[in-house]
N, C-alpha and C positions, 0 to 999 in steps of 0.2 A: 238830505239828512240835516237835521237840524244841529245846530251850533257845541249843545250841552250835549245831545246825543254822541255826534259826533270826536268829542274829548275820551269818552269813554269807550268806545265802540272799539269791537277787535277790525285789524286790518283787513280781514275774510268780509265783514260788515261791509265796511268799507269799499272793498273792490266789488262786492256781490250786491251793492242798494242799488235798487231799482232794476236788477236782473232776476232771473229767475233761480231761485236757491233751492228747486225739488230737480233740476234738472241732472245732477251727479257731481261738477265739478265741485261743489260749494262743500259736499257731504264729505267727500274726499281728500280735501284740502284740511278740512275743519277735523276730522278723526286719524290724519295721517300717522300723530307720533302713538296714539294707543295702537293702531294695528304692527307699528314697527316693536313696538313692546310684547305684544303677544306672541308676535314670530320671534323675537329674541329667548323670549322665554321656551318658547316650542324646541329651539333649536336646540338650548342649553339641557330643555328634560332629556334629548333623545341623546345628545351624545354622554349624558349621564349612563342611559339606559345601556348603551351599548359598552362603555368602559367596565361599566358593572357586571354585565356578561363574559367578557373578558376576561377578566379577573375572578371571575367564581370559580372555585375550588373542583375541578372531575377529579373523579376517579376513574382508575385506571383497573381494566380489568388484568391478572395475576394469571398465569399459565398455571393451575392448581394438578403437583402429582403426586396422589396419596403414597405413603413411604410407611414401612409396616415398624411402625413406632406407636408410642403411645398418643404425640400432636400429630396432625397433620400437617405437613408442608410443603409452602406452595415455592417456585421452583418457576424464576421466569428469564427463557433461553432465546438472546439472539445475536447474531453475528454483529461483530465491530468492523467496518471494513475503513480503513486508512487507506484512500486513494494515493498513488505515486509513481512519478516517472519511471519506465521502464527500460533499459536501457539492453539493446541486439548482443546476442551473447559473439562473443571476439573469436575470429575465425582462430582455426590453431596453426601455428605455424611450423613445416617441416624445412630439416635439415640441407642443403641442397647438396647434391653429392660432387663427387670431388673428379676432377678430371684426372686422366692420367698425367705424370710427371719424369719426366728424364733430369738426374742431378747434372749441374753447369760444373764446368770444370775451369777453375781459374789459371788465366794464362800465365804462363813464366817461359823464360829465355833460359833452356836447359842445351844440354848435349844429350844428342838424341839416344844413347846409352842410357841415361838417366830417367826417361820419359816413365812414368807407371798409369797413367791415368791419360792416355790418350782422348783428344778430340772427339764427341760423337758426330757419327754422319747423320746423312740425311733423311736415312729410313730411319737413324734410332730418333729421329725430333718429329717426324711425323705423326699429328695427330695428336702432339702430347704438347706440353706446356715444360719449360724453364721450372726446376724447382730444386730445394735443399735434398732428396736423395731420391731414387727410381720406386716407384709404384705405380699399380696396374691402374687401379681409381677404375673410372666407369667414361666408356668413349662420348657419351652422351651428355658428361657433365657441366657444371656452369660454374662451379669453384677451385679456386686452384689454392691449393697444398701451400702456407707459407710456411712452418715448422712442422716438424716428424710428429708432437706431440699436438697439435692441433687436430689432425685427422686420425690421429690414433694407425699410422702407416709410417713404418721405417723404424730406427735404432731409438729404445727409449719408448716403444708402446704397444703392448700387446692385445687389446681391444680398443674400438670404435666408441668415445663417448656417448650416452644418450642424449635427449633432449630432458628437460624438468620436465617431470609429470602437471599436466592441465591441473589444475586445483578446480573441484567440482563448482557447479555454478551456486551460488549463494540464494537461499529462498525470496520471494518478492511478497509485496503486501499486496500486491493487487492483478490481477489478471484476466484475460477477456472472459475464461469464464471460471469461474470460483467452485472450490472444491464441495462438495457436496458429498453428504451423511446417508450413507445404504440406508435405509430404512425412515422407521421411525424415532427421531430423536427421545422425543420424549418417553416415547415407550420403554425406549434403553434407560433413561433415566430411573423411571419407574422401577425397572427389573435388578439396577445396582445401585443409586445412591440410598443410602443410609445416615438421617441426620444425629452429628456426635451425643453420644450421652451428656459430653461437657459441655457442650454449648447447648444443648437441649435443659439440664439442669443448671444453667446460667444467664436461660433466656437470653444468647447470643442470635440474632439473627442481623442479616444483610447479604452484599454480592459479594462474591467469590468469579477474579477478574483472571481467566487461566489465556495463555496464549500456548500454542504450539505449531508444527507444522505437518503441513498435510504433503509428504513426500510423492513422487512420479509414480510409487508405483500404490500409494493410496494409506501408507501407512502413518501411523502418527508419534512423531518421533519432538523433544527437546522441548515437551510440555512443561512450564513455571507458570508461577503465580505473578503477576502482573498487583495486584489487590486483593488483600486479604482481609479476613474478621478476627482470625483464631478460633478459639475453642474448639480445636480438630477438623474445621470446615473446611481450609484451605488442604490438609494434607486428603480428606474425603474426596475433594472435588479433582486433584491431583491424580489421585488414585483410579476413580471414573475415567478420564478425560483417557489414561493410560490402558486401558483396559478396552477402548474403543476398535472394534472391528474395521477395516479397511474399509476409507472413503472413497468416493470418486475423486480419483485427480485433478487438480484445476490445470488447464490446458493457456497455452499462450502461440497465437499463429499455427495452430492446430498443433503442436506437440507438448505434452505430458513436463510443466514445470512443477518448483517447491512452490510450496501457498505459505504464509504467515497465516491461521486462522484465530482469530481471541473469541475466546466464549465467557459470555457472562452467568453466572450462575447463583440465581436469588434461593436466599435460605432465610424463610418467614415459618415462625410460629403461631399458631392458628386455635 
């Protein structure tokens, strides 16, 4: 390559004079940063493309249940469920019963004239325990009598206290299997809610957020409003929710507990 050529010549020139430049190396070397530009650009359209689908607006289909008013209103029902540690319900605890008792006689240095409250022998200690006064108790027992008024036995008591009543068990939010709706929900829906005149002539619509509980034996008890709209929707949905026929129990290690169940209930006018 000549002198003045050479001055101006690209380094591809350069390295590729007097070699073969149709062979690929030369072609490749020479168009390297346009093909890295067009794969850049390739790369940028496609995650353009994909952000953008992303982001596009669906819609969502509406649980539609005509309600014999003058709009129709759509009405869309499902379970919240708030998972949470479940904690073995506490064995309950019984009373142990009380051994028999022979009362102790404190010694004194009398004249045997004097004596009223003689020594017991040895059949009357048999089998019974040391204690403040004589009761039968139970031969079998494992506690022993320290005052008259503890066991409800001798001077000072005429019945056996009980124990505190168990305080029932407290409803859970979550359970192996979740209480479930005889029939069909929606259909119930259909056949009682009624959307209010007020909120109908206020164009009030949204959800109506009810919790209640779905008790052992299916009923549905300590229904409130969690979220509300007004315009008569909350106390309508209240009213429904109360009005519901005996569900399936939700069950936990196969026996019949409370369930927390919340239902959301969409009130749209149409």
């Amino acid at each position: 390559m000549e002198l003045q050529t050479l001055a101006h010549a690209d380094y591809l020139d350069i390295v590729f004079d007097n070699r073969n430049k149709q062979y690929g190396g030369y072609e490749l070397r020479k168009n390297y940063h346009l093909r890295m530009k067009k794969a850049g650009l390739s790369v940028a359209l496609l995650c353009t493309l994909l952000c953008s689908y992303a982001l596009w607006p669906k819609k969502h289909a509406d649980l539609v249940v005509p309600i014999a008013i003058n709009k129709p209103v759509t009405i869309t029902i499902c379970p919240i469920i708030e998972p949470v540690k479940i904690e073995p319900p506490k064995p309950a605890t019984t009373q142990p019963a009380v051994k028999p008792t022979v009362s102790y006689t404190i010694p004194k240095i009398v004249d045997n004239s004097l004596v009223t409250d003689p020594p017991k022998t040895m059949d009357d200690l048999n089998g019974k325990d040391p204690g403040p006064v004589d009761a039968k108790g139970d031969a079998n027992g494992t506690a022993t009598a320290t005052t008259p008024n503890q066991t409800g036995i001798g001077p000072g008591s005429e019945t056996i206290p009980t124990l505190p009543a168990t305080p029932p068990p407290a409803p859970v939010k979550w359970a192996e299997e979740m209480p479930q709706f005889n029939g069909d929900i929606s259909a119930f829906m259909q056949r009682s809610l009624n959307y209010p005149h007020a909120a109908r002539e206020s164009g009030i619509e949204g959800s109506v957020v009810i919790q209640f509980v779905v008790n052992e034996d299916g009923s549905v008890t300590d229904a409130k409003v969690i979220r509300g709209i007004g315009g008569g929707c909350n106390d309508e949905a209240l009213r429904v929710v109360r009005s519901m026929p005996k569900w399936k129990p939700g069950k936990q290690n196969g026996r019949a507990v409370k369930v927390f169940y919340t239902l959301p209930i969409r009130f749209v006018l149409q």
